[in-house]
VEXZAKE-117498 format. One line per 8 residues: number of its first residue (from 0); their letters; for each residue y, x, z of C-alpha. Coordinates in steps of 0.05 Angstrom, whole numbers. Layout:
NUM	a	Y:X:Z ~ ...
***
This chain:
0	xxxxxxxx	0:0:0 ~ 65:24:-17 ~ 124:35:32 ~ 161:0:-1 ~ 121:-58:10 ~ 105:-50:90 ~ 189:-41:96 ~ 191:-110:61
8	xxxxxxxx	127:-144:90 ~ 150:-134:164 ~ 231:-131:142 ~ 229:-65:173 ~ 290:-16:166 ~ 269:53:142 ~ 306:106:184 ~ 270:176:161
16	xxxxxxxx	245:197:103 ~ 240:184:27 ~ 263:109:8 ~ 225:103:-63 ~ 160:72:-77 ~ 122:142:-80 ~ 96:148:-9 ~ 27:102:-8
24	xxxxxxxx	-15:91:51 ~ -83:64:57 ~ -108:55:124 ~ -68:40:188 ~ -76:45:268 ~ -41:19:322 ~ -32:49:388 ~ 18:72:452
32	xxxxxxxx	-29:122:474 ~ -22:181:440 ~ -88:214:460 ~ -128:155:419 ~ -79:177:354 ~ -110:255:366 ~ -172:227:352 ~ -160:206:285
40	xxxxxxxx	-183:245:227 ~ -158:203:162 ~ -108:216:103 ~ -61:164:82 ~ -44:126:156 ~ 8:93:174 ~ 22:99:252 ~ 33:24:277
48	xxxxxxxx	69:37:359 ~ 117:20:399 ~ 128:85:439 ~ 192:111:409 ~ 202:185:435 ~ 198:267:420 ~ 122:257:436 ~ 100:206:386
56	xxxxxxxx	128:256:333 ~ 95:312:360 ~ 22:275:357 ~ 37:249:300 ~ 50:320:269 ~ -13:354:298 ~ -51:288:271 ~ -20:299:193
64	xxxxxxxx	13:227:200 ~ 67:227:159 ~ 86:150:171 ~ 104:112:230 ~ 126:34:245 ~ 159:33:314 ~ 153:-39:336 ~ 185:-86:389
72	xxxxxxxx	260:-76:363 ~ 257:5:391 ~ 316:38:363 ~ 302:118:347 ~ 350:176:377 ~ 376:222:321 ~ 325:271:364 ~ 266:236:342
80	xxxxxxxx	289:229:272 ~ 314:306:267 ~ 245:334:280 ~ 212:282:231 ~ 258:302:172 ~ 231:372:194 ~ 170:349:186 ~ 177:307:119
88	xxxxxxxx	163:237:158 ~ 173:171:142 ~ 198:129:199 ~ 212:59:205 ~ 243:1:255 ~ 212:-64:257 ~ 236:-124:304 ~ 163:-156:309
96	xxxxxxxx	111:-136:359 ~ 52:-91:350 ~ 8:-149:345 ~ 54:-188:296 ~ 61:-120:252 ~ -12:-115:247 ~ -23:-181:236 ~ 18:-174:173
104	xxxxxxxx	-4:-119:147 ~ -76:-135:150 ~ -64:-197:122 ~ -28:-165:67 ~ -79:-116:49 ~ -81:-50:94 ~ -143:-32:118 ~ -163:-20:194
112	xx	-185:55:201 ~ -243:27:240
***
């Protein structure tokens, strides 16, 4: 699914990152523990949270995510969105819940990663 679409499926602001159609993901995962996203091991995910800090980034880079939907209205500090242009993310704000986004976007198409 493109980003494009996600950003228009859950009328999500994209904050970070490249705005054209190019970036694609296939599977997504939803989580506010970051020690469940460490044990992922996929391409092409899309990061579905609500925990919008310095830390989610961090995971997010050792776990080669390069997109992220922070849920529940969470608005990012320029910190958080410094160090994921440094690390070529795509970022996103979304007013729904975690539930609601997923609900969406699996109804839409994306895939669970398990």
């Amino acid at each position: 699914m493109k980003i494009s679409e996600i950003s228009k499926i859950l009328k999500a602001q994209i904050v970070c990152g490249i705005k054209e159609e190019e970036g694609t993901v296939e599977y997504a995962f939803a989580s506010d523990l970051m020690s469940d996203v460490l044990t992922l091991d996929t391409s092409n995910l899309l990061l579905i949270t609500g925990l919008a800090n310095v830390q989610t980034i961090r995971t997010a880079e050792m776990s080669n995510i390069s997109y992220i939907v922070f849920c529940r209205g969470k608005k990012l500090s320029e910190e958080i969105i410094e160090l994921a242009e440094e690390n070529q993310m795509i970022l996103m704000e979304c007013s729904y819940s975690v539930f609601k986004t997923c609900g969406l976007l699996y109804q839409s198409g994306l895939k669970a990663i398990y």
